[in-house]
N, C-alpha and C positions, 0 to 999 in steps of 0.2 A: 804264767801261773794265775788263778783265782783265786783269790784270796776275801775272806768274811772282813764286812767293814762293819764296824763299830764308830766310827768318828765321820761326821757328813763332808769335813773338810775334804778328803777326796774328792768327793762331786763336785766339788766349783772349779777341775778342769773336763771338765763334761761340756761338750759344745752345745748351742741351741739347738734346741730338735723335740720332735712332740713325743720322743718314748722316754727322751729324758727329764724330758717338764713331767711324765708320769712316776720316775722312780728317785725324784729328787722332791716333790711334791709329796708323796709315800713317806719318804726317810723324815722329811719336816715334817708328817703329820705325827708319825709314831715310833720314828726312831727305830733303833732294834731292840726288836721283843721276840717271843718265843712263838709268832705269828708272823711275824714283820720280817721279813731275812735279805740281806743285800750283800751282793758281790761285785768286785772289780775283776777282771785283767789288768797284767800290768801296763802300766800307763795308760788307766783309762785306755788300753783300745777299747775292751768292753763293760756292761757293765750289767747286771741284773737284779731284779726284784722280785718278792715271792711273798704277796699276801695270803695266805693259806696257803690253797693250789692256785693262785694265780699268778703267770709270770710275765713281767713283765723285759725284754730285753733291747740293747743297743749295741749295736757293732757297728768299732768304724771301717775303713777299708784294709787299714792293716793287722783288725783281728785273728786271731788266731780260729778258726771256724771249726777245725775239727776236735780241738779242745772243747769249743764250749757246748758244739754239738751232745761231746759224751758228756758233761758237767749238768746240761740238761735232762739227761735223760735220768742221771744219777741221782740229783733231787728230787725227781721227779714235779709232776705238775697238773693240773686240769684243763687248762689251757696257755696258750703261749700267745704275745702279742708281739710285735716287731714289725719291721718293713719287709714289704713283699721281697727286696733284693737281699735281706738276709736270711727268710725263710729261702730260697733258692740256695744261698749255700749253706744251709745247718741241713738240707736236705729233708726236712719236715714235710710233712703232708699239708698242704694248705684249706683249710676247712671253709675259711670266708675270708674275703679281700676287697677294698676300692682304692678309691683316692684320697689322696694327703692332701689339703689345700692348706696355704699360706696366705696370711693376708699381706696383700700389697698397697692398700687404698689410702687419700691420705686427704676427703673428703669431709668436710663439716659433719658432725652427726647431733642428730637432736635425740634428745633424751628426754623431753618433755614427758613426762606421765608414768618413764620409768620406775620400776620399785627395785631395790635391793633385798629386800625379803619377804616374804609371803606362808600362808603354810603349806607345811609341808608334804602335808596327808593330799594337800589342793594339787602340789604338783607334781607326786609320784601319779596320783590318780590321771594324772592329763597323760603322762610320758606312757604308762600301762594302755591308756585308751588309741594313744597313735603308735603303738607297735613295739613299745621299748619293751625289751627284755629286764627287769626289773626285779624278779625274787622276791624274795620277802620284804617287806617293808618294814621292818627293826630292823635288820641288818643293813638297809639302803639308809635310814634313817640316822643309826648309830653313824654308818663313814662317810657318809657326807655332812652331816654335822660338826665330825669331828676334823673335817677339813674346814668347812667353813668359820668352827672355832680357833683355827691354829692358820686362817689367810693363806692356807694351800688352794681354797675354793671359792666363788661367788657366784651368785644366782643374781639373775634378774629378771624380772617379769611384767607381766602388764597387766590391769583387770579392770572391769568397768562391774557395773549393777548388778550383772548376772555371777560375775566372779574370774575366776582366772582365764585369760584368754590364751596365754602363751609365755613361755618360759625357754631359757636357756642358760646355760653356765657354762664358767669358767671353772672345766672338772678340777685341772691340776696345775697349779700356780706352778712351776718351776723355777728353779737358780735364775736361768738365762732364756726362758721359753716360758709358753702355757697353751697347752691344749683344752681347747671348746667342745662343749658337745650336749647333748640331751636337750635338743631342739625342738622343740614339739610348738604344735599350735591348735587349739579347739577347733572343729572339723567345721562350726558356722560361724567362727570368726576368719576364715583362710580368705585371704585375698586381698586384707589391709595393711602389710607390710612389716605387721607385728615382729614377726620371726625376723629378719633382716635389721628391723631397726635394734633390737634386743643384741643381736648377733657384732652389730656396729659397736654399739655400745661398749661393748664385753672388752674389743679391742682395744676400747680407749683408756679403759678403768684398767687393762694388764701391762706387765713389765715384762720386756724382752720381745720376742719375737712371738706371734702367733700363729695357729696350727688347730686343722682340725679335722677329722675321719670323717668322712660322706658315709655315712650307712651303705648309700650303693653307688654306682656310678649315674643314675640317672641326675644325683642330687649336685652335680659339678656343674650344671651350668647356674643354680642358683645361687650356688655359693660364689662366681663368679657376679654374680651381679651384685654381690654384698660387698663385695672388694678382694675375693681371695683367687690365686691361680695353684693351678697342680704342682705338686710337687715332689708326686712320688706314689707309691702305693703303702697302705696299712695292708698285715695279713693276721691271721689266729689260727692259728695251730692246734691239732689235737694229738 
């Protein structure tokens, strides 16, 4: 059965994993509101999130699939986020998908010149210029703030003379995980290690286990050289 949670205690038996660093990261930013909506399975096999229409979902192996199947369709949603092997059995349509990377590395990192905060207009405008899909910027503004005020989130960046050269975050602090992501880098500063060392960084300054979505497949070998290996597929649903 699925059941509405009101108390975040459930989710600290939630295992590390990057969709749960996103719906436990969610529940610590804003709790449950009349926006904000979370569900379990029992015992944590599953678990979901629904920011407006956005959902986010986790199944383990001994999920109940065709339950949550119809439970999603019931709330409905705009899009659905999960791993490629549980869009396989919720039977969804898969709309986009790569790879899961984890970090494994356990390498000195320098942090010399890093910032922890910068503005913010400086680094929606960079992620918008290298391809992010990004919306409105009050509304990008409003929830990522509002993670970065309640340490569900962190930015770091780097900028010289000209201004910002490259940015990356720690989108969603999780329980036991934390998913990275909006990695971008100024198209005439590419080539200095920025994004990599930024991306190092992130992993030393989080707790738990790290995780993080390759835009595409082409981007796994670099993320391999930052220190992270595959380990699975993201998918989105529509």
């Amino acid at each position: 059965m699925i059941k509405l949670v009101s108390s975040g205690e459930i989710f600290d038996n939630l295992p590390a994993d990057p969709f749960c660093a996103r719906i436990t990261a969610l529940f610590d930013t804003y709790g449950a509101t009349d926006f904000a909506l979370f569900w379990v399975q029992d015992e944590c096999r599953a678990a979901v999130s629904r920011i407006d229409g956005a959902v986010t979902v986790f199944a383990g192996e001994n999920a109940d699939f065709e339950e949550l199947s119809e439970f999603l369709k019931v709330i409905g949603y705009s899009d659905i986020v999960c791993s490629g092997a549980v869009a396989e059995k919720l039977n969804f349509s898969i709309n986009d998908s790569s790879f899961i990377v984890k970090y494994t590395d356990d390498r000195p990192i320098d942090a010399s010149g890093i910032l922890t905060d910068y503005d913010k207009k400086e680094v929606y405008s960079l992620l918008c210029s290298c391809g992010f899909s990004m919306g409105d910027y009050g509304a990008f503004l409003a929830d990522f703030c509002s993670r970065l005020n309640k340490n569900t989130a962190f930015l770091s960046a780097i900028a010289d003379d000209d201004g910002l050269c490259a940015s990356a975050s720690a989108l969603f602090c999780g329980r036991k995980s934390v998913l990275l992501g909006a990695v971008a880098t100024k198209e005439s500063k590419r080539g200095r290690g920025y994004a990599e060392r930024l991306v190092r960084y992130l992993t030393e300054m989080s707790r738990g286990e790290v995780f993080l979505f390759c835009r595409n497949d082409a981007l796994a070998d670099f993320y391999r050289k930052c220190g992270f290996e595959i380990c699975g597929r993201w998918a989105n649903l529509k």
